[in-house]
N, C-alpha and C positions, 0 to 999 in steps of 0.2 A: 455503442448502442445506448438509447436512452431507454428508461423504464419509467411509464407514467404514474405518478400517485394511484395507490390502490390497487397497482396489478401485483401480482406475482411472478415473481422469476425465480428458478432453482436451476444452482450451477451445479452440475453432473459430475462427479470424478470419476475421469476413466478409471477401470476396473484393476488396472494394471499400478495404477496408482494407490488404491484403496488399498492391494494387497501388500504394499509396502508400508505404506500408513499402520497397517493392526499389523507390524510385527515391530513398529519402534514405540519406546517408553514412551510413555508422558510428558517428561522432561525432553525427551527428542522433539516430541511435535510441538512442546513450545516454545523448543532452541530455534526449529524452523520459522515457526510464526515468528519471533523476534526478528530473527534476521531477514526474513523478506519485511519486515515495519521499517527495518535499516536503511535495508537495500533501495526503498523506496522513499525513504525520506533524502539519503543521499541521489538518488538520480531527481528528485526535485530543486533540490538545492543547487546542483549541476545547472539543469536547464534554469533556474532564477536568478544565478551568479553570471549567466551568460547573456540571459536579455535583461538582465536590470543593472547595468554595471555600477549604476552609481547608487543602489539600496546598501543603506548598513546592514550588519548580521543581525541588528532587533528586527528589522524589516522582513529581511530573506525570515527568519523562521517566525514571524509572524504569518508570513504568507505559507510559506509548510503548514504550520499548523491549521491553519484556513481551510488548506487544500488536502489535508488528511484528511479534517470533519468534515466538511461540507463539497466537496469535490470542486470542479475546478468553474464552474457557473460563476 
């Protein structure tokens, strides 16, 4: 899904979700956020290790890094 400049989108968490979310710490939701930042830098790196076979590793996470900030345009 693309989002044009200047709209607004707001992602909804299911309810069933939230309820899980307000009974862990702090330090829990931010172990979670790390590790999905992980999870997605390694499945990037996966898929750029696999179409770019011949980029060095300054390349490949040059391109993570790209593809974190700025998405994949």
């Amino acid at each position: 899904m693309r989002i044009q400049p200047g709209t607004r989108h707001f992602e909804v968490v299911d309810d069933d979700v939230a309820e899980i979310l307000r009974h862990k710490t702090i330090a829990e939701r931010i172990a979670m956020a790390l590790n999905a930042n992980r999870l997605a830098r390694l499945l990037i790196e996966g898929h750029l290790r696999e179409m770019h076979k011949d980029w060095d590793s300054g390349q490949i996470q040059a391109e993570i890094a790209r593809r974190m900030l700025l998405g994949t345009d």
